[in-house]
C-alpha positions in Angstrom: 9.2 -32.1 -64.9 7.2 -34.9 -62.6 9.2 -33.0 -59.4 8.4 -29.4 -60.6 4.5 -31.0 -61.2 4.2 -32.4 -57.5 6.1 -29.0 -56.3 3.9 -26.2 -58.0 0.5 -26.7 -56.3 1.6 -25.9 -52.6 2.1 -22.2 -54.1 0.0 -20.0 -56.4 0.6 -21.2 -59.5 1.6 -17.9 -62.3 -0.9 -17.2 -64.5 1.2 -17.8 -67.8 1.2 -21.7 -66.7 -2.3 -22.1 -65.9 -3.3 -23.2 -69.1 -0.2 -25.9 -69.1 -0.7 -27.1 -65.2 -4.7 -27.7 -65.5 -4.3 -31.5 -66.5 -1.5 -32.3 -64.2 -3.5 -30.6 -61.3 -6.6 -32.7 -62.2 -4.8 -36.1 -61.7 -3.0 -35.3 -58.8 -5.2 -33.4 -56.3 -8.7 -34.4 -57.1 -10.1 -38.0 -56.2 -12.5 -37.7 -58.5 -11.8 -37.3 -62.3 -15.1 -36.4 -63.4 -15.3 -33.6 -62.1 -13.5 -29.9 -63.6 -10.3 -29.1 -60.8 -11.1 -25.4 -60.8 -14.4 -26.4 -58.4 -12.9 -29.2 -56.7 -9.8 -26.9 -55.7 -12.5 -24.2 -54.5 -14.5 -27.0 -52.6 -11.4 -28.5 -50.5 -9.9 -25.3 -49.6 -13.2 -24.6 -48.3 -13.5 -27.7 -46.0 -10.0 -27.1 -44.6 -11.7 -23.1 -43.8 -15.1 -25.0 -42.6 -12.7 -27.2 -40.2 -11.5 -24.2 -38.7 -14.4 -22.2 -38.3 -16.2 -25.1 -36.5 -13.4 -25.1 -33.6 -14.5 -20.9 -33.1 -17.9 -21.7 -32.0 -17.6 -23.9 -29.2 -15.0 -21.1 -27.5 -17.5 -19.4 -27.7 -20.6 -21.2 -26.4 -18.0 -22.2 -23.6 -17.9 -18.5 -22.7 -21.6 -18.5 -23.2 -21.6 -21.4 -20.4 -19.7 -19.6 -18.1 -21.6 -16.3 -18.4 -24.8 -18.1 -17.6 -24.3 -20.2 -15.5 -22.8 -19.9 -11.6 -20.7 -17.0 -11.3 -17.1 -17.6 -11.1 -15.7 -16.1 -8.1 -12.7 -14.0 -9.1 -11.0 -14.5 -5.7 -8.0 -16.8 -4.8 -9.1 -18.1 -2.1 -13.0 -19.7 -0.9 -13.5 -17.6 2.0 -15.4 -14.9 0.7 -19.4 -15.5 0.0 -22.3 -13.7 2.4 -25.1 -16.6 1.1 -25.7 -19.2 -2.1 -26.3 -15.9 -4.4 -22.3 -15.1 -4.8 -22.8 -12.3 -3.1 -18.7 -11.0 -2.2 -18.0 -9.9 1.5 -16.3 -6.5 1.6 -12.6 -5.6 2.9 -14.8 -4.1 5.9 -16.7 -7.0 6.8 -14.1 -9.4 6.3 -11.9 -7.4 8.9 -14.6 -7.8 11.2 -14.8 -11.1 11.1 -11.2 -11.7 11.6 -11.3 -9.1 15.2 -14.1 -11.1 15.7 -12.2 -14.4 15.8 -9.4 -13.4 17.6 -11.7 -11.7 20.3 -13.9 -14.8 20.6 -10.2 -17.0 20.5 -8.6 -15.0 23.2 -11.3 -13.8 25.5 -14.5 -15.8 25.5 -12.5 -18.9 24.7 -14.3 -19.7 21.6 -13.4 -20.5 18.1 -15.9 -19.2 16.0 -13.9 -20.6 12.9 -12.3 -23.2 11.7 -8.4 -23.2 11.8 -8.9 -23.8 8.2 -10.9 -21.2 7.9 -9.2 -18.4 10.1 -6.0 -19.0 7.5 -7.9 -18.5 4.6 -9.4 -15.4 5.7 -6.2 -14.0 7.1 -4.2 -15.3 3.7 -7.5 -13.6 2.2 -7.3 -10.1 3.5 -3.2 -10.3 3.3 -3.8 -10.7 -0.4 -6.6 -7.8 -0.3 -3.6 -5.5 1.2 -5.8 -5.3 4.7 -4.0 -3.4 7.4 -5.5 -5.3 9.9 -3.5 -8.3 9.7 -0.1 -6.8 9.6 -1.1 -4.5 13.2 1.1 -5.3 16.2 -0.6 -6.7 19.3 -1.7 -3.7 21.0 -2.9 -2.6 17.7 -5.2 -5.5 17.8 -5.8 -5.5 21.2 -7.3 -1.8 20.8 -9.8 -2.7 18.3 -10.7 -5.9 20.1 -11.2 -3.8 22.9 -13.5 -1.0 21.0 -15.4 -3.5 19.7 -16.3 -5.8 22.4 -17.3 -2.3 24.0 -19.5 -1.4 21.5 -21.4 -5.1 21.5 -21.5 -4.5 25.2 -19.1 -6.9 26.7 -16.1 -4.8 27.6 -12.7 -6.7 27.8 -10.9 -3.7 29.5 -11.3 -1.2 32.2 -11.2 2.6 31.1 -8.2 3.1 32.7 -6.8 0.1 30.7 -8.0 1.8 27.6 -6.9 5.1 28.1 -3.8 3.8 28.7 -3.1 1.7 25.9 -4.5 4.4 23.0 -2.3 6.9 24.8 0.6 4.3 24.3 -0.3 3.8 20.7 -0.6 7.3 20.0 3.3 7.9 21.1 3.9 4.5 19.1 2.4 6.7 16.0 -0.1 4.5 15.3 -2.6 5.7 12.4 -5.8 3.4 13.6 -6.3 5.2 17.3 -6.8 8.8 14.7 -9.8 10.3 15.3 -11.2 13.9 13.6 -12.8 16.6 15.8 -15.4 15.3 18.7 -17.1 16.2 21.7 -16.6 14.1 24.8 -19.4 13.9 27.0 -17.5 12.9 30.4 -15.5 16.1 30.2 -17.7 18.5 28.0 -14.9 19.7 25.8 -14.3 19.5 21.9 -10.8 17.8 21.4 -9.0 16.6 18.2 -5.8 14.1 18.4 -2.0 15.5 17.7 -0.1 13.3 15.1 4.3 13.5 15.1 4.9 16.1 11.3 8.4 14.3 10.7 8.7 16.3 8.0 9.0 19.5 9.9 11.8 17.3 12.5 13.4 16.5 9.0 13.4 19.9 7.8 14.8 21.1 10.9 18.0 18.9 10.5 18.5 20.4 7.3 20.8 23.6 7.8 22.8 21.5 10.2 23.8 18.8 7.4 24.4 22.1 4.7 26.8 23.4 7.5 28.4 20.0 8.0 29.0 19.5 4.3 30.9 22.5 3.8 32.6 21.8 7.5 33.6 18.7 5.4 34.7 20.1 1.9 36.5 22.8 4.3 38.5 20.1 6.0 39.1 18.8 2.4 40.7 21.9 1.2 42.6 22.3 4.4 44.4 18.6 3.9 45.1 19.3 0.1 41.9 17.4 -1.1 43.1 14.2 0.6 40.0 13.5 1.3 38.9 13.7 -2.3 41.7 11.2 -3.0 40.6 8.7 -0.4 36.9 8.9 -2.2 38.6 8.3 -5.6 39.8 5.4 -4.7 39.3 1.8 -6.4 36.4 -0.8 -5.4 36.1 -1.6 -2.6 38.1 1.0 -0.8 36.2 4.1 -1.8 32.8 2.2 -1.3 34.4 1.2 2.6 35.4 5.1 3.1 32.4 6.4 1.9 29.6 4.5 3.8 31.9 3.8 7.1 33.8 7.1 7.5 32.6 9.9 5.6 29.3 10.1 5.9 28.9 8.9 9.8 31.7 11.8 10.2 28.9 14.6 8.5 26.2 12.6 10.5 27.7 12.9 13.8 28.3 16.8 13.3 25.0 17.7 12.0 23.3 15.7 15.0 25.6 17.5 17.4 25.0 21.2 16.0 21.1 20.0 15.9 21.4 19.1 19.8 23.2 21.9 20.6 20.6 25.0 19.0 17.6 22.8 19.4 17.3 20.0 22.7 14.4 17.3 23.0 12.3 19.3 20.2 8.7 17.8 19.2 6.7 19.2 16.1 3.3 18.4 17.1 0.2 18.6 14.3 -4.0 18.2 14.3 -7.0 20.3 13.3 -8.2 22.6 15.1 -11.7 21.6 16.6 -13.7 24.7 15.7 -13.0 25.2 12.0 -11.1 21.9 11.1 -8.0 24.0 10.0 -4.3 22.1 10.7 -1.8 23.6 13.0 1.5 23.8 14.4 3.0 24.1 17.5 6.6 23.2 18.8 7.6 21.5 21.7 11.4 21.3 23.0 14.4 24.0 24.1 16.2 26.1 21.6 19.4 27.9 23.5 18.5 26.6 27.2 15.4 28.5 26.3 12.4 26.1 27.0 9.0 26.3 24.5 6.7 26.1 28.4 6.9 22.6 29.0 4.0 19.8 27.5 1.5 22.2 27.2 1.6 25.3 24.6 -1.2 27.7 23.4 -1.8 28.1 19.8 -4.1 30.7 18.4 -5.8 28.7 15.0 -4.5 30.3 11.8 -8.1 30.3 10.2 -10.8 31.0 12.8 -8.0 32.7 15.5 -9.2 30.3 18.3 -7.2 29.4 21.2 -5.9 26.0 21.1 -4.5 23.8 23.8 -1.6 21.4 22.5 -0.7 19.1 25.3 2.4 16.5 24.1 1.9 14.1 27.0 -2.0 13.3 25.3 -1.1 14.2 22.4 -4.3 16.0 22.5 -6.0 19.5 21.4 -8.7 21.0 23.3 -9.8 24.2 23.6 -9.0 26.0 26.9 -10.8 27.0 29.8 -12.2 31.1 29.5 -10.2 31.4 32.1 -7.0 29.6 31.0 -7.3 31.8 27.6 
């Protein structure tokens, strides 16, 4: 009966034994005797709630702390306050600064920066998912270039530039894009011409369809050998697959490609007088040539002439005379 005494108050105890537990709990949980168990059970349990409800507060007032005080810059790394108010430097600016540091580096001989801080603003930027970090040398040459000509210290000659955003442009870079604009040495409204691969891929397609069935064809012909070769255990079927079968239906839908369609180029951009995208093909279908780097579009929305030429990779609106 002592064990069952000393076991009963950790739970509940039933209502039926209340009445025969009251002097047992008296004796054994309360330090004082005097006093009834009933208030003294209330007034521990309520300590041991008053304990935990006093840790609450100070998470609290620590959030208050934080909220008031400095503000806690979110960023990994330091490198990204304007002044003492916090204020955060955009993607933008932050690009700036890093042409800016590898123009003042390279050209004027320079360092602007820190090496210490030239990492962090790189790592910085890398972490923002900035473009301008992972862009090859000519890439970062170019905008070096259009920015030390826009602060008035020009780092290459306008043949040098021409050059290397021509070079770019067949590269496929994305950062040399411009939309519609008006040149002022030549008086004439041009737009830039970007590669549509997806056109070139669509083009490739009823080649591969007729080299499938060239395939299954050649399958039937052998008395599905072929099929039996692909059915084959690991690794023999993964070997045949990837090494023989499908450089086989590569090989004959590149040669029927080259054989209707020679050097082709699908050439896109928007049209300079309404903004509108068109398409024009460049290349030889059946010793036929399309007229060479040069083609005339008529625009699909405002029926302008347009000049493609696939050497500039340029649109420009012809001459009266030329259209």
């Amino acid at each position: 009966m002592v064990s069952e005494a000393w076991l009963l108050p950790s739970l509940p105890p039933r209502p039926a034994a209340r009445s025969l537990l009251r002097p047992l709990s008296s004796r054994t949980f309360c330090s004082s005797p005097r006093k009834p168990p009933l208030p003294l059970r209330r007034h521990c349990h309520h300590g041991y709630r008053r304990k935990l409800f006093l840790l609450r507060p100070r998470a609290t007032d620590q959030k208050g702390q934080i909220q008031e005080g400095e503000v806690v810059d979110s960023k990994i790394l330091p490198y990204c306050s304007i002044n003492k108010k916090e204020e955060k430097k955009s993607i933008g600016e932050m690009e700036q600064d890093f042409l800016q540091a590898l123009q003042s580096f390279y050209y004027d001989k320079e360092a602007i920066m820190s090496n210490e801080e030239f990492d962090n603003l790189k790592e910085e930027l890398m972490w923002e998912g900035s473009s301008v970090v992972m862009l090859s040398s000519d890439e970062q040459r170019f905008l070096e270039a259009s920015m030390a000509y826009v602060s008035g210290k020009p780092i290459l000659s306008d043949k040098e530039f021409d050059e290397l955003k021509l070079r770019l442009k067949q590269q496929g870079s994305n950062i040399i894009l411009e939309g519609p604009r008006c040149s002022l040495r030549s008086r004439k409204v041009y737009s830039d011409l970007t590669v549509d691969y997806f056109k070139m891929f669509l083009l490739n397609v009823p080649a591969a369809v007729v080299a499938l069935a060239l395939f299954f064809f050649l399958d039937d012909l052998t008395g599905f050998e072929i099929t039996y070769l692909l059915e084959l255990p690991e690794p023999f079927s993964f070997i045949f697959t990837w090494f023989a079968a499908l450089p086989l239906i590569f090989f004959l839908a590149q040669s029927i490609t080259n054989f209707i369609v020679k050097d082709f180029l699908i050439l896109k951009g928007p049209c300079p007088n309404c903004g509108t995208e068109n398409i024009s093909f460049f290349g030889t279908i059946l010793s036929i040539p399309s007229g060479g780097s040069e083609n005339i579009v008529k625009c699909s929305s405002c029926a302008i002439a347009l000049l493609y030429n696939s050497r500039l990779r340029l649109i420009t609106l012809p001459e009266p005379s030329e259209a």
